[in-house]
N, C-alpha and C positions, 0 to 999 in steps of 0.2 A: 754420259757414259757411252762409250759405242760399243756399237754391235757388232757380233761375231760373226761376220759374213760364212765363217764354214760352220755355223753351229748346223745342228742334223735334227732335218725335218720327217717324219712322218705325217704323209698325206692316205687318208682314208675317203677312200669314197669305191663303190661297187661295177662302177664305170669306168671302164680303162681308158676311155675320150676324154673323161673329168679328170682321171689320175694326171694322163700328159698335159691338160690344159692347168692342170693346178702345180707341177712341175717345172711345166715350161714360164707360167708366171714369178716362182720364186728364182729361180734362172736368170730370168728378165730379169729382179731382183737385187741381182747378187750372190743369191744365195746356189750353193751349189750341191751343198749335200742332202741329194731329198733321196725317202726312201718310199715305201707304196706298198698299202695291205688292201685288200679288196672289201673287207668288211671288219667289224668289230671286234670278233672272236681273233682272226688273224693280226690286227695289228694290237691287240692285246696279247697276246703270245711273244708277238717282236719287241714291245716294248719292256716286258719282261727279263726276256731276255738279251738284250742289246741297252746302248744305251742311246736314249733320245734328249732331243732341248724343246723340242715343240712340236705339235700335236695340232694338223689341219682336217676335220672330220666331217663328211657329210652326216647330216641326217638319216635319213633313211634308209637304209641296207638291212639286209637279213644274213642272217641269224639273229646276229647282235646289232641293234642300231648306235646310232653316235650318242645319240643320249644315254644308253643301256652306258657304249664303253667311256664315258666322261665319269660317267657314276663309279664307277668300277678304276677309272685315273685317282678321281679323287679321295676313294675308299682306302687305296694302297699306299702306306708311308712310302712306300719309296717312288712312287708317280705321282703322287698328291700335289706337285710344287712343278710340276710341267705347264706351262703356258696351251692353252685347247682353245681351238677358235671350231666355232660350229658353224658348217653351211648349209642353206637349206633354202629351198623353193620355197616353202612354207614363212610367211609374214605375221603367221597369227600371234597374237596377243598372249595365247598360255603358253604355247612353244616358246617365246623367250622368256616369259617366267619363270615355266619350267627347267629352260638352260642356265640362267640367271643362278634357282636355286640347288641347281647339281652346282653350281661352282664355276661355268664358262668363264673365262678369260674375255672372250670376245664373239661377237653373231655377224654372220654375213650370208645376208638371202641372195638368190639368186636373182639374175644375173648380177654379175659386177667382173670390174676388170681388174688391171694391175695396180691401176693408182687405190682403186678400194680396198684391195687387198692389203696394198703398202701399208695405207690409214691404219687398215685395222692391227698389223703387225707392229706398227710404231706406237698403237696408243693400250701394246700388252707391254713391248718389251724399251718404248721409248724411243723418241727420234732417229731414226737412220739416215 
């Protein structure tokens, strides 16, 4: 099956260096339609209201963290069936449990580059 090189990404992370470097990777990509919420609360509002295909989320932010808005994806019939890949500094053993058991699609710690990224986008939505 191939991929929708325009399908429309939201990128969540609290860091506007992470937003462009996670931007500019799906770019690298192919991909061109990314959008960018700074934290939880906010790109749970856009997803709401707009429509998305895939959901790129750091960890850690405030108000709401990534894991808060994964839970909150997965709670909602009508975002429940988004593809969410988690990023996060953190390697520990119960944080991807924990992501595992909110429903993540996919986990990728920090650091990592393009071709990591690719992996992990091809083994949610399948070879590109």
């Amino acid at each position: 099956m191939a991929v929708d090189m325009n399908m429309k990404f939201l990128v969540v992370d609290d860091y506007n260096t992470m937003q462009r470097i996670l931007t500019n990777l799906l770019k690298q990509l192919g991909f061109t339609n990314v959008d960018a919420a700074s934290d939880g609360q906010q790109a749970l509002t856009m997803l709401q209201s707009d429509s998305f295909d895939f959901v790129i989320s750091d960890w850690n932010m405030e108000p709401m963290t990534g894991i808060e808005l994964l839970r909150e994806v997965r709670g909602d019939d009508s975002l429940k069936h988004l593809p969410f890949i988690m990023i996060t500094a953190e390697s520990k053993t119960e944080n991807v449990v924990a992501a595992k058991q909110a429903g993540v699609s996919n986990y990728i710690v920090k650091p990592f580059n393009a071709e990591t990224l690719k992996g992990k986008i091809a083994s949610v939505l399948g070879a590109f």
